[in-house]
C-alpha positions in Angstrom: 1.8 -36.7 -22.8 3.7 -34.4 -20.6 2.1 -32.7 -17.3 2.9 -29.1 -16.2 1.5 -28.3 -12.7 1.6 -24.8 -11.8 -0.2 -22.8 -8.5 -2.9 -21.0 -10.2 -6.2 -22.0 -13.0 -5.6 -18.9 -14.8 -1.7 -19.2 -15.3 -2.6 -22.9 -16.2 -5.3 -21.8 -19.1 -2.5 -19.1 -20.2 0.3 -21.7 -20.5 -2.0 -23.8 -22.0 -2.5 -21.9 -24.9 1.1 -21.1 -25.1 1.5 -25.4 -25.8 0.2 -28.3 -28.2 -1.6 -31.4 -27.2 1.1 -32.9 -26.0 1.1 -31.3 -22.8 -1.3 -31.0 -20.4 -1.3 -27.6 -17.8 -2.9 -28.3 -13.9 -3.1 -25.9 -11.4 -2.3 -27.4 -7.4 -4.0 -23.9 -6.4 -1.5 -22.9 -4.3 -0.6 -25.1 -1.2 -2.1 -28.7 -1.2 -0.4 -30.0 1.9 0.2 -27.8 5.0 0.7 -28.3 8.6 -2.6 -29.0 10.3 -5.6 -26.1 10.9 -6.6 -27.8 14.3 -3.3 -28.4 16.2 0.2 -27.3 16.6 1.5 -30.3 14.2 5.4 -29.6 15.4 7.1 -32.1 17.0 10.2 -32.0 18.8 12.8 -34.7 18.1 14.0 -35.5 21.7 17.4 -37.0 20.7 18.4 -33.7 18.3 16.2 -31.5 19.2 14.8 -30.5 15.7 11.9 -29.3 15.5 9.6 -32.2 12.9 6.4 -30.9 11.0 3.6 -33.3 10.0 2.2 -32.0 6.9 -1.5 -32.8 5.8 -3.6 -32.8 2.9 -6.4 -30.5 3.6 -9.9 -31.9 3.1 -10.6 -29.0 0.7 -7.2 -29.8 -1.5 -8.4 -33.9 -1.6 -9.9 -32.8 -4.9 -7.2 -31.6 -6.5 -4.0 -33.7 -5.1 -6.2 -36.8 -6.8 -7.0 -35.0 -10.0 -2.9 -34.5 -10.2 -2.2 -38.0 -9.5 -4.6 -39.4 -12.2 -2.9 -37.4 -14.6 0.7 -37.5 -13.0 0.2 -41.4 -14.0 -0.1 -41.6 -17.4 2.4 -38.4 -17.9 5.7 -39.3 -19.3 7.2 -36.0 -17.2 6.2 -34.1 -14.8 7.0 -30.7 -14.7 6.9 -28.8 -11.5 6.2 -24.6 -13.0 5.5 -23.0 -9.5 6.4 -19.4 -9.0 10.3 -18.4 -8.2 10.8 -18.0 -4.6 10.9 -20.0 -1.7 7.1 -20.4 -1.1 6.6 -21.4 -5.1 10.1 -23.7 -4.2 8.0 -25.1 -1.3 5.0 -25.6 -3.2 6.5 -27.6 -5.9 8.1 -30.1 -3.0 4.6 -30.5 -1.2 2.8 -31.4 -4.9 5.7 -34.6 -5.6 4.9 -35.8 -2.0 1.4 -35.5 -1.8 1.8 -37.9 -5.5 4.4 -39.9 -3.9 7.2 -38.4 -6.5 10.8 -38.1 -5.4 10.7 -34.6 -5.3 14.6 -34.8 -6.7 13.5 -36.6 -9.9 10.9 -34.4 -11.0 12.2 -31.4 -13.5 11.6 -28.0 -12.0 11.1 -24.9 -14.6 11.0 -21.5 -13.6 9.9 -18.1 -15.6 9.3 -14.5 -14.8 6.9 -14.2 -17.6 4.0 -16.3 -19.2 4.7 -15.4 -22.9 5.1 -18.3 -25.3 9.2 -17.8 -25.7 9.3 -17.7 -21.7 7.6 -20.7 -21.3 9.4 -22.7 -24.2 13.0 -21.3 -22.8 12.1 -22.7 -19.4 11.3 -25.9 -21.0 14.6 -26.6 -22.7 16.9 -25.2 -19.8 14.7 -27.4 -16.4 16.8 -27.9 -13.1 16.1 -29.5 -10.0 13.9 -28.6 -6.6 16.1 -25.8 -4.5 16.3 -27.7 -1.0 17.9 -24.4 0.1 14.9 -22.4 -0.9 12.1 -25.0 0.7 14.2 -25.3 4.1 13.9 -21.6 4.2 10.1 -21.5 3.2 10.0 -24.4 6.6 11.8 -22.5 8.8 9.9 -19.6 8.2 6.4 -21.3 8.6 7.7 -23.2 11.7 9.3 -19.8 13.1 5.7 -18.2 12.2 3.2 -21.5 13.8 5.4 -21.8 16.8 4.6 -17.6 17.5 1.1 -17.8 16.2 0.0 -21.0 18.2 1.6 -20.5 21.2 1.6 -16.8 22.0 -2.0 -16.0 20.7 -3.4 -18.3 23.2 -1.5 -16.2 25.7 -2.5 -13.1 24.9 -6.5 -14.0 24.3 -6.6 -15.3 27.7 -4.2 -12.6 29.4 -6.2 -9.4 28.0 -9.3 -10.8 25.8 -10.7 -13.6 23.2 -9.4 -13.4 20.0 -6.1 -11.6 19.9 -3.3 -13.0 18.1 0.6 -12.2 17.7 3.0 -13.0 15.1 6.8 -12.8 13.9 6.3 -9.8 11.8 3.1 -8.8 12.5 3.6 -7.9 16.3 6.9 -6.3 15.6 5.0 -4.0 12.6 2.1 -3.5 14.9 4.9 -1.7 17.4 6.0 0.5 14.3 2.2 1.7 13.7 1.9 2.4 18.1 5.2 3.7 18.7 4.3 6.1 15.9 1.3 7.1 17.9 3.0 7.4 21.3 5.1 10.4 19.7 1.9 12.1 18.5 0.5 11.7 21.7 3.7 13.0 23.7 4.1 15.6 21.1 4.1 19.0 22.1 4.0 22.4 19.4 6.6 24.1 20.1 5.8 28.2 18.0 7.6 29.5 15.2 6.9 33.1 13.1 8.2 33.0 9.7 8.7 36.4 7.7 6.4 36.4 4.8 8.8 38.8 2.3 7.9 40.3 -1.3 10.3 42.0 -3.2 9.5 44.5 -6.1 8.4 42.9 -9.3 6.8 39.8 -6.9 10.0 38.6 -6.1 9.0 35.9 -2.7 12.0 35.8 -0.5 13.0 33.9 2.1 15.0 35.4 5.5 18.4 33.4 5.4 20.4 35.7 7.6 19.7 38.2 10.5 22.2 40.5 12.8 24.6 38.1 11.3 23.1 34.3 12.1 21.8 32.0 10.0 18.1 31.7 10.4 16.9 28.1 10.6 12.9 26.8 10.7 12.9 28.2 14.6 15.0 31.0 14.6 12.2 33.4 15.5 10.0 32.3 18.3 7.9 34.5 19.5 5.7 37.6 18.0 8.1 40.2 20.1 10.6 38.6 18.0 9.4 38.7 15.0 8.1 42.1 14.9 11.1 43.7 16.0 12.8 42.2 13.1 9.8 43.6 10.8 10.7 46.6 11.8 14.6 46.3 11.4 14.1 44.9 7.5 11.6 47.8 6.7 14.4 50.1 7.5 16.9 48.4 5.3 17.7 49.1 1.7 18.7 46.1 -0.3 21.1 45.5 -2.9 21.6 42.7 -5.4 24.7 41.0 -4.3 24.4 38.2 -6.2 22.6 35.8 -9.1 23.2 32.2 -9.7 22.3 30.2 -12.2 23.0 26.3 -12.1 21.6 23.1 -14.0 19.9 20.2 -11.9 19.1 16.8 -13.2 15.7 15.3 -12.3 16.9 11.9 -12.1 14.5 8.9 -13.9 12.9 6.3 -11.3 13.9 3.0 -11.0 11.7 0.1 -12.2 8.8 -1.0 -10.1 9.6 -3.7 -7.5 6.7 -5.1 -4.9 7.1 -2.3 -2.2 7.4 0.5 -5.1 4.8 -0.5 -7.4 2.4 -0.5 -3.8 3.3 2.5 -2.2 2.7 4.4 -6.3 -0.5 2.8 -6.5 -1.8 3.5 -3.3 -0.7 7.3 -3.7 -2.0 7.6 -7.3 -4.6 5.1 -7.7 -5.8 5.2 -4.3 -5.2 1.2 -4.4 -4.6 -0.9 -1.2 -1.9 -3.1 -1.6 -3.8 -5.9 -1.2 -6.0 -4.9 -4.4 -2.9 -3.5 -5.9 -1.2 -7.3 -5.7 -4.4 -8.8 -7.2 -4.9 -6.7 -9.4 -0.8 -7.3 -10.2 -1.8 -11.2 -10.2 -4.3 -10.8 -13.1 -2.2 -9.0 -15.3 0.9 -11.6 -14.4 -1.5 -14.7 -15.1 -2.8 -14.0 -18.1 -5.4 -11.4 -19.9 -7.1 -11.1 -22.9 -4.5 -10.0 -25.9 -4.7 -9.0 -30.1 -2.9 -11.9 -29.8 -4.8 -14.2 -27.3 -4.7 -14.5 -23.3 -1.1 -14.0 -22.1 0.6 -12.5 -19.1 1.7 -9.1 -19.5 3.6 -8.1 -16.5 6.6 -9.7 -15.2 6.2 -11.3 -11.9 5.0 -9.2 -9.2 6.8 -10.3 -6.0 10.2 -9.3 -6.4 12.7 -7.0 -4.5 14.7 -7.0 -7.4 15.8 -3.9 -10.0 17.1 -6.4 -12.4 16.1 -5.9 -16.4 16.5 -8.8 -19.2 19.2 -7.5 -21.8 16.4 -8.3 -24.6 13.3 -6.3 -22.6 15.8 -3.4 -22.0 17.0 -3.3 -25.7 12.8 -3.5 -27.0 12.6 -0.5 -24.5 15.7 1.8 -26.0 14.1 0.8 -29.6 10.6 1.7 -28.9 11.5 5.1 -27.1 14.1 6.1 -30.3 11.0 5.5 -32.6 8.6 7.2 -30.2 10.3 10.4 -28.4 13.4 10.5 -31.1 17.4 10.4 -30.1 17.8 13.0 -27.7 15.7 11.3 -25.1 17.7 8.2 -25.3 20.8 7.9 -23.0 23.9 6.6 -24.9 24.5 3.1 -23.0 21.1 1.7 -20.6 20.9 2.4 -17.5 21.3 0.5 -14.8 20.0 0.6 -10.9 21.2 -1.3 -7.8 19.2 -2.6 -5.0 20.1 -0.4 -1.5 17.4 -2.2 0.8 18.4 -4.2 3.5 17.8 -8.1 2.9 17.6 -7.4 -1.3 17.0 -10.5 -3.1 18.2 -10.8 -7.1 16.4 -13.6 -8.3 14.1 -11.9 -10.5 13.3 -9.1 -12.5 11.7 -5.6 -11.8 8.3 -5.8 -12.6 7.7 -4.6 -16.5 5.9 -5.1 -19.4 6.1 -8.5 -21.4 5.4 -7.2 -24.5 5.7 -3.2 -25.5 3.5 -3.9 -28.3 0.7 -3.8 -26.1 0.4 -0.2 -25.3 -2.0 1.2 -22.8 -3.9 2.8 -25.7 -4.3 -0.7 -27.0 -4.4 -2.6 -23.5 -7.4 -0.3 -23.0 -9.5 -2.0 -25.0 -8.9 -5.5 -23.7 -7.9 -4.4 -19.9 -10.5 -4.1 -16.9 -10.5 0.0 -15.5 -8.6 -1.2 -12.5 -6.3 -3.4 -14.5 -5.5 -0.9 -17.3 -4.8 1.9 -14.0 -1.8 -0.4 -12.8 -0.5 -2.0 -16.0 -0.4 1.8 -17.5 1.7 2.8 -14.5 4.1 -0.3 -15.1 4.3 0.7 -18.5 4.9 4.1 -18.0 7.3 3.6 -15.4 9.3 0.8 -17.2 10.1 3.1 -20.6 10.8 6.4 -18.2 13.0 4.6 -16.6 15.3 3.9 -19.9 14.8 7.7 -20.9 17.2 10.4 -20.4 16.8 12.7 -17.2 14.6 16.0 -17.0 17.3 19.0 -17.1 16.0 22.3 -15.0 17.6 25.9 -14.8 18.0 26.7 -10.9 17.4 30.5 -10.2 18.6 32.7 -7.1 18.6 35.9 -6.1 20.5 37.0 -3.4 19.3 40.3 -1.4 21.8 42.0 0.7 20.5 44.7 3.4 22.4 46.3 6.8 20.9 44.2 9.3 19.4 41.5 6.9 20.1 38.9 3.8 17.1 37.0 1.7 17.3 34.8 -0.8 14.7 34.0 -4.1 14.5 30.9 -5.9 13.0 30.1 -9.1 13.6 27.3 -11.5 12.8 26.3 -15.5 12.2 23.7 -16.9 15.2 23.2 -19.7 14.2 19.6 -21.2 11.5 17.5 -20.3 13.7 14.1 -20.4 11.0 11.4 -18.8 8.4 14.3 -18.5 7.4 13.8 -22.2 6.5 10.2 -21.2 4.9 10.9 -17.6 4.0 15.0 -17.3 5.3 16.9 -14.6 3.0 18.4 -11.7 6.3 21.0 -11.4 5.6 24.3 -12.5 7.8 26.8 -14.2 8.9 29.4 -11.1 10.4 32.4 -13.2 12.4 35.2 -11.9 12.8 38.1 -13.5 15.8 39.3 -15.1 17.5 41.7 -12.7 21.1 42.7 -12.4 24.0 42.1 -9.7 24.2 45.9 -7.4 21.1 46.9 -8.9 18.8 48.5 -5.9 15.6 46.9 -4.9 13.1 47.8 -2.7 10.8 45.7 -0.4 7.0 45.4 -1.5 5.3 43.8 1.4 6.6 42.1 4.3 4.7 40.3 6.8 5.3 37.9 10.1 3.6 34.8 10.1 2.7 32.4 12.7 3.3 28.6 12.6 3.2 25.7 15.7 5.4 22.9 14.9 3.1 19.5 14.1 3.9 15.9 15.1 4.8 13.2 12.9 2.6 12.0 10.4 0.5 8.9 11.2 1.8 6.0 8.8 -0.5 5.4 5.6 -0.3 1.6 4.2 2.6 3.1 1.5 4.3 4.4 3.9 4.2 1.4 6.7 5.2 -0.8 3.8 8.1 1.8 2.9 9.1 1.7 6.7 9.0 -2.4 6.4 11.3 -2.1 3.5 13.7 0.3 4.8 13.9 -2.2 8.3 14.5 -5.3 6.6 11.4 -6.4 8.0 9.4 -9.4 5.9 9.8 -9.6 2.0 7.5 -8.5 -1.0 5.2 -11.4 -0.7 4.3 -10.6 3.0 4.2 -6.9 2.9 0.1 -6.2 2.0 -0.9 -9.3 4.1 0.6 -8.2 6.9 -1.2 -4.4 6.5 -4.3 -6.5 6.3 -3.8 -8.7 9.0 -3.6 -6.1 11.7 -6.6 -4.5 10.2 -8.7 -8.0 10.1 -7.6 -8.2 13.6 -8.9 -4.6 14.7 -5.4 -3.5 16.1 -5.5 -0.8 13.8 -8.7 1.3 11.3 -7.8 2.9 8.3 -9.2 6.7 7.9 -8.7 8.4 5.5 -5.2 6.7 4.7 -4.1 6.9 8.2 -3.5 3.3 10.1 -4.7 4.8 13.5 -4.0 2.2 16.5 -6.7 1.1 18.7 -6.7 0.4 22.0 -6.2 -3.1 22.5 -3.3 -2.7 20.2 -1.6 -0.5 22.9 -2.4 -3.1 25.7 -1.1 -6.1 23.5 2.4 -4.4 22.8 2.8 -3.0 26.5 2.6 -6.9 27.6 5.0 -8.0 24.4 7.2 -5.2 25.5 7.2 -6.3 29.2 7.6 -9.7 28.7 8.7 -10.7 24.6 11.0 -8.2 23.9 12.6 -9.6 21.0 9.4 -10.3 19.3 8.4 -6.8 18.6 12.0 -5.8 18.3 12.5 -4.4 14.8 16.3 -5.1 14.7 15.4 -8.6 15.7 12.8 -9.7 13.1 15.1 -7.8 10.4 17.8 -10.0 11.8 15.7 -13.2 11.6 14.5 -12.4 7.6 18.7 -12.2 7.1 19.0 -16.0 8.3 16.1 -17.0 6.7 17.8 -15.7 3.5 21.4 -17.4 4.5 19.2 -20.6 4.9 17.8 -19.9 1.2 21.6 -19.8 -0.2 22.8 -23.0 2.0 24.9 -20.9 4.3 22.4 -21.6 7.4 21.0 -24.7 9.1 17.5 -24.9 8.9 17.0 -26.8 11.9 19.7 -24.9 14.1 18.0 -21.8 13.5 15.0 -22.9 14.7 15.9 -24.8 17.8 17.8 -21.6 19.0 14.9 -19.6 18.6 12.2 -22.8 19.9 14.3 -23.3 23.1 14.3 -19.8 24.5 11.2 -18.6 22.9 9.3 -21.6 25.2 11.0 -20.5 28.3 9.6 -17.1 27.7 5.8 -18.7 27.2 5.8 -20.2 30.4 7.4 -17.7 32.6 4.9 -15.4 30.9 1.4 -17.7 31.9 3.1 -17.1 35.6 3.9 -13.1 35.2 0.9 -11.6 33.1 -1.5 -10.2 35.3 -4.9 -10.8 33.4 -6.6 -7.6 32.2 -10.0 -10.1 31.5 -11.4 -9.9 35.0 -14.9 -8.4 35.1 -15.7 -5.7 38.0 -19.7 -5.6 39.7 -20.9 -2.3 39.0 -23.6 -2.4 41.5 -26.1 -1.3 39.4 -29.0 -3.3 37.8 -29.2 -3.9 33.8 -32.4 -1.4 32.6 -33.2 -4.0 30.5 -33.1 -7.8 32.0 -32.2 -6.7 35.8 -29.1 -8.4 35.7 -25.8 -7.3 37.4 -23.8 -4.9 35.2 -20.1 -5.2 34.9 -16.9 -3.5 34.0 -15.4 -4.4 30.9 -12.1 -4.0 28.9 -12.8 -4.7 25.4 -10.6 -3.9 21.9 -11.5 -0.2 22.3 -11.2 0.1 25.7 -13.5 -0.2 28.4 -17.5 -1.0 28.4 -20.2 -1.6 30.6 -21.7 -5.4 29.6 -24.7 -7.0 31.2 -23.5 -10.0 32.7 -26.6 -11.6 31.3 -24.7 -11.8 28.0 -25.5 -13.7 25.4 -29.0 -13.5 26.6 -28.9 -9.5 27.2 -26.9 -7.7 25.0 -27.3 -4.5 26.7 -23.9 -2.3 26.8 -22.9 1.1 27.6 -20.2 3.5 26.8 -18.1 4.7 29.5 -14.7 7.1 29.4 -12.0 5.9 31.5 -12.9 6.3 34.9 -16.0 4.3 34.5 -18.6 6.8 34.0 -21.3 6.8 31.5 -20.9 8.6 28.3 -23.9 9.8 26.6 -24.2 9.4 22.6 -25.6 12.3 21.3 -27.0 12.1 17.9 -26.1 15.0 15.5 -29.7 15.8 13.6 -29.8 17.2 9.8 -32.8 19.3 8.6 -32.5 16.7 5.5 -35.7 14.2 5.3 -35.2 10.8 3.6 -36.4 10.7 0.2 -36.6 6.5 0.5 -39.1 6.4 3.8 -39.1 10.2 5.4 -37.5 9.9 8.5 -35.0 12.4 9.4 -31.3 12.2 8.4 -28.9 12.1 11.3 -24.9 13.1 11.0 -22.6 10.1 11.5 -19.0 9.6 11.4 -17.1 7.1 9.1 -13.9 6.3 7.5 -13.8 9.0 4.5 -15.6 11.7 7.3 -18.8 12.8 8.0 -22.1 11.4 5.9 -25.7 11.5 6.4 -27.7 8.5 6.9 -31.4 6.9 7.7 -32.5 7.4 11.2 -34.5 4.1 10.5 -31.5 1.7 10.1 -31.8 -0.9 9.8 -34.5 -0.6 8.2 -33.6 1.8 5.6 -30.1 1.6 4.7 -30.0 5.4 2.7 -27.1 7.5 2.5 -25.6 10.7 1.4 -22.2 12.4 1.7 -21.7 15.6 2.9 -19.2 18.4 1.9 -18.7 21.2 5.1 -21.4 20.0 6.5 -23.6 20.3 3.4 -25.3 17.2 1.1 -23.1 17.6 -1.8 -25.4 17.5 -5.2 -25.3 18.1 -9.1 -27.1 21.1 -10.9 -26.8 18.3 -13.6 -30.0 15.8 -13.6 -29.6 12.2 -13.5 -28.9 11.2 -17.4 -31.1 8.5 -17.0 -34.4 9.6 -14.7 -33.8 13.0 -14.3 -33.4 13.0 -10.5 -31.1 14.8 -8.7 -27.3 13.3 -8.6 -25.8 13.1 -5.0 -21.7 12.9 -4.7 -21.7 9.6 -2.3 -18.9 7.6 -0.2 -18.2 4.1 -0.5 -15.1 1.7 0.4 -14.3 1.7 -3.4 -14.3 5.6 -3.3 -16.3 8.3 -4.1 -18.7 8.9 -7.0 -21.8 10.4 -8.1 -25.0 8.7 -7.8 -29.0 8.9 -8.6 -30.8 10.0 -5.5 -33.4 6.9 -6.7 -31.0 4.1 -6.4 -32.3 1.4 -6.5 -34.3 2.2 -8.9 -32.5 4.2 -10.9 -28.6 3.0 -11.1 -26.6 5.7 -13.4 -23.0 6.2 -11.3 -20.5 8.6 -12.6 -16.4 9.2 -10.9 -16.7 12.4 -12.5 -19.8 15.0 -12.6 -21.3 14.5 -15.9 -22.5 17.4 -17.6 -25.3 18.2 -20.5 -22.9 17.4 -23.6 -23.9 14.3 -25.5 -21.0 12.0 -26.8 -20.0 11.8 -29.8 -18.9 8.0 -30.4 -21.0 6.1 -33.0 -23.9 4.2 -31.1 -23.3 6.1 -27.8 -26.0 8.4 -26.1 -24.5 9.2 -23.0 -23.0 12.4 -21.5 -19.6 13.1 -21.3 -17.8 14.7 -18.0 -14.3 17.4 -17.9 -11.8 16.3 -16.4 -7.9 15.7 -16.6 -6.5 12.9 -18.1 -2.6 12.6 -18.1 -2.3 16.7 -17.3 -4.8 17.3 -20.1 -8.2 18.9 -20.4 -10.9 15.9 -21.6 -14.1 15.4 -21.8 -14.7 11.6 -20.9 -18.1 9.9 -21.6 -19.4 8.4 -18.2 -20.9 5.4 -20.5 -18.1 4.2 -23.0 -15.0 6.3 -21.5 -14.3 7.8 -24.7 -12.1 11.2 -24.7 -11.8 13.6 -26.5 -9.8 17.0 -26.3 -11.3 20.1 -24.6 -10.2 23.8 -25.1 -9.9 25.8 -21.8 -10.7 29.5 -22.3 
């Protein structure tokens, strides 16, 4: 018998299937032997200063470390089939120590698929355990302890209980805050634009006046731009000239981690935590015609690399499917341009192009068909030949005055047969050079310059990428982390800073420069990777970071004022006469009676101490659940109604401009009214007598029954891939609908 341990119980029961009986699959579920929860478990070697970890089998892992060994002995070999990269590298080395294996003697296979051929290529063509690779994965989690344990103590007892730093987290968090200084300093600055319309509808845009080039604030003020209103009214324009040029809309690049997170949150609406576990599933294994198998590559990869055979099954399929003129004559080929890129893998695609998302839909949870269908889509556009537009301009000449018109066609659709376009057809109409045109309307228009966009999660992670800062496997637990931690919220897409996160990086600033220094960290991920490829002594590089890093720790326990100091108020608690006192807190400061835990009593105050009052915005609404009155409350997606008897009763209802939103449509199931409603999975139409009554639609449903053998529910319009359908909200059947 041979054994194969790999990280994960479903990749094991995937590979499993893939093999006879005489193998047998474990899974370690991920790491079995760490450093330790409860203490700082580095030691420092006082003779070469290296820094020494004591690694531990965790209490939970006990389990499993002696359900490997019992089959590790009676195993002829032992294959190690953890994931390809350093952590996976890492992971393999931890499992032959913690069963007292030479980790040098023990085969390692690697695969970026779980298909049957993968697995039985990786079998014939086994190497041994990267050292290079698992003295990078140790540097990194020493580099990452030796922050987390010794400056989050700091910090929790400089400013509050609690806080933590880290290597890449406090350097992101400065990204998200700096981000928010500049909207905070920004100040509009007014523009007028000249809203121009030519005969025939021709828009036009002012590109020259009194001979200079106008630019975005060339015209700043109303005098401004009315005088030159008046000028261009008093012109007469001439056709000077019409171009006509071809532009290429270029096909995107495979998915990689970053890409395939920033898509999915911008399309799906996914976070890229769910988008990676979502990623996972597919990757593991799900349910095929053919049995379970994985059918994505893997999903943590910086890498734009395709297998010559996947590439090939890609040119085939789309010759079959779109015919020869959307197939480029040789594949194409992209390159990597982001700082740190690692090759090792492939992009993420499809394992088997068989399994369309037609048929995947059948066999695929809804969230799991959303991202593979993206993959999909994405892999085969990006082996298809480019869109091809027609680019339109008219140039109008005047005395004082020049405008220009653009329009644009669509020549060939290229990828847009695979993906749709959103791009409209802008048509201008067929006029002639020195031909005389007159002006139809013109019209100034006011605009104030705006700040810079607060980052979204896609974006952060787009901003991470671009700085070199972490890899593809730390990207969406890094997001999360600062959110778990409270230094940010998440509203409506925006990571808005709080408070505490502003007081944490004006200390880190003050006093740890380098550790919130982008330039630094991005640095620090490039000798990580020079330890991965043996270029780069482990231990070096983390003795000259230990050393200095130290000296900074304890010069800051002597410089850091604390912030945690409580102030007497003066003033008597109303509700256990206890002294009240001055807090700071994550979101600023508080009043807290200082008979806490006892008293819980707080108030909230602005920032010179005084008391602000919470006023409660009323509704005319009336529960339906108990009858008390609705009351207006603010949450992540915007305003929503909910129970003045919380917590009591827990009822809510969205609200749309101030109004409940609701469905001339009964409930399909009771006949109550439908009410669209907010949750953290997203929005959706609901019965107003949930509980009892639990019919949920994503789309409003309407009268028309479906027509699918067996099937008795209503079907909803919507668009499905830039089509009219209607979809049953039961079985998700479409079918075509004619728009009048």
């Amino acid at each position: 018998m041979n054994l194969i341990i790999v990280e994960s119980p479903a990749k094991a029961k995937t590979i499993k299937n893939f093999l006879g009986k005489d193998y047998e699959v474990i899974a370690s579920k991920g790491h079995i032997r760490d450093l330790p929860k409860s203490r700082f478990g580095i030691a420092i070697d006082e003779e070469t200063n290296h820094l020494v970890p004591t690694y531990s089998v965790a209490k939970e892992n006990a389990a499993t470390v002696k359900e490997i060994n019992a089959l590790a002995k009676k195993a002829d070999t032992i294959y190690i089939a953890t994931d390809e990269d350093r952590e996976g590298e890492a992971i393999g080395w931890h499992i032959a120590h913690a069963i007292k294996r030479d980790p040098e003697e023990l085969p390692r296979i690697v695969f970026h698929e779980i298909t049957k051929t993968a697995i039985n290529h990786a079998l014939e063509n086994s190497r041994k355990i990267d050292m290079d690779m698992v003295n990078a994965q140790q540097a990194r989690r020493l580099l990452d302890r030796v922050v987390g344990y010794k400056l989050s103590p700091l910090l929790s007892s400089k400013i509050q209980k609690g806080l933590s730093g880290g290597r890449v987290q406090s350097s992101t968090l400065k990204l998200v805050v700096d981000r928010e200084r500049e909207i905070k300093a920004f100040i509009p600055e007014e523009y007028w634009t000249i809203d121009t319309l030519f005969k025939k509808d021709i828009e036009a845009n002012l590109i020259i006046y009194d001979d200079k080039k106008m630019s975005k604030l060339s015209i700043a003020n109303t005098d401004e731009a009315h005088a030159i209103v008046k000028n261009v009214q008093a012109d007469s324009f001439v056709i000077s000239q019409i171009e006509t040029k071809q532009r290429k809309s270029s096909t995107p690049p495979p998915f990689m981690t970053s890409t395939l997170q920033q898509t999915a949150s911008s399309k799906l609406g996914f976070t890229p935590k769910k988008t990676m576990m979502v990623a996972q599933s597919l990757y593991e294994g799900v349910k095929t015609p053919d049995g379970t198998s994985g059918v994505i590559t893997y999903m943590r990869t910086d890498s734009l690399n395709m297998a010559h055979e996947a590439v090939e099954a890609v040119r085939t399929k789309i010759l079959n499917r779109f015919g020869a003129k959307y197939l480029p004559d040789e594949p194409k080929v992209y390159a990597k341009k982001t700082k740190g890129a690692q090759e090792a893998h492939e992009a993420i695609r499809p394992t088997m192009l068989d399994f369309t998302p037609e048929i995947a839909q059948k066999f695929l949870k809804a969230d799991e068909i959303k991202l593979y269908r993206l993959i999909y889509e994405r892999f085969m556009s990006c082996q298809m030949n480019d869109a091809l537009f027609e680019q339109q301009s008219i140039t109008f000449v005047g005395e004082t005055s020049t405008f220009k018109a653009s329009g644009r066609k669509l020549l060939f659709d290229g990828f847009y047969a695979l993906t749709g376009t959103e791009d409209k057809d802008k048509l201008l109409p067929t006029l002639k050079e020195g031909e005389k045109i007159e002006i139809q309307s013109i019209k100034p228009e006011q605009h104030f310059t705006e700040p810079p966009a607060r980052y979204s999660e896609a974006s952060l992670i787009k901003k991470l990428e671009s700085e070199g800062i972490g890899r593809p496997s730390t990207y969406a637990p890094t997001v999360a982390t600062l959110s778990g931690r409270t230094y940010v919220t998440i509203e409506k897409k925006q990571i808005i800073p709080t408070e505490i996160a502003f007081t944490v990086i004006d200390i880190l600033e003050k006093n740890f420069a380098n550790i919130v220094d982008v330039s630094f960290t991005a640095n620090m991920e490039e000798k990580l990777d020079e330890v991965a490829e043996g270029d780069v002594d482990w231990q070096k590089l983390l003795s000259d970071f230990y050393f200095p890093f130290m000296e900074q720790i304890e010069e800051g326990k002597e410089k850091i004022v604390s912030l945690k100091t409580a102030t007497p108020l003066g003033r008597k608690c109303p509700k256990c006469d206890s002294e009240l006192l001055l807090r700071s807190g994550r979101f600023g400061n508080f009043v807290a009676c200082s008979g806490f835990p006892k008293c819980k009593y707080t108030e909230q105050v602005d920032e010179d101490g005084n008391k602000v009052e919470v006023k409660v915005e009323t509704s005319d609404e009336k529960c339906e659940k108990c009858g008390k009155d609705m009351i207006v409350k603010n949450g992540r997606n915007g305003k929503f109604l909910a129970c003045s008897g919380y917590p009591e009763c827990k009822n809510t209802k969205s609200m749309e401009g101030g109004e409940t939103k609701t469905s001339e449509i009964p409930c399909p199931d009771c006949g109550g009214k439908l009410v669209w409603k907010e949750s953290r999975r997203g929005a959706f139409w609901g019965c107003e007598n949930y509980p009892t009554c639990k019919f949920i639609s994503k789309f409003e449903p309407t009268t028309i029954k479906c027509k699918e053998d067996g099937c008795n529910g209503v079907v909803a319009e919507r668009v499905y891939r830039n089509k009219d359908v209607y979809e049953c909200v039961k079985c998700k059947a479409r079918t075509p609908r004619e728009v009048s």
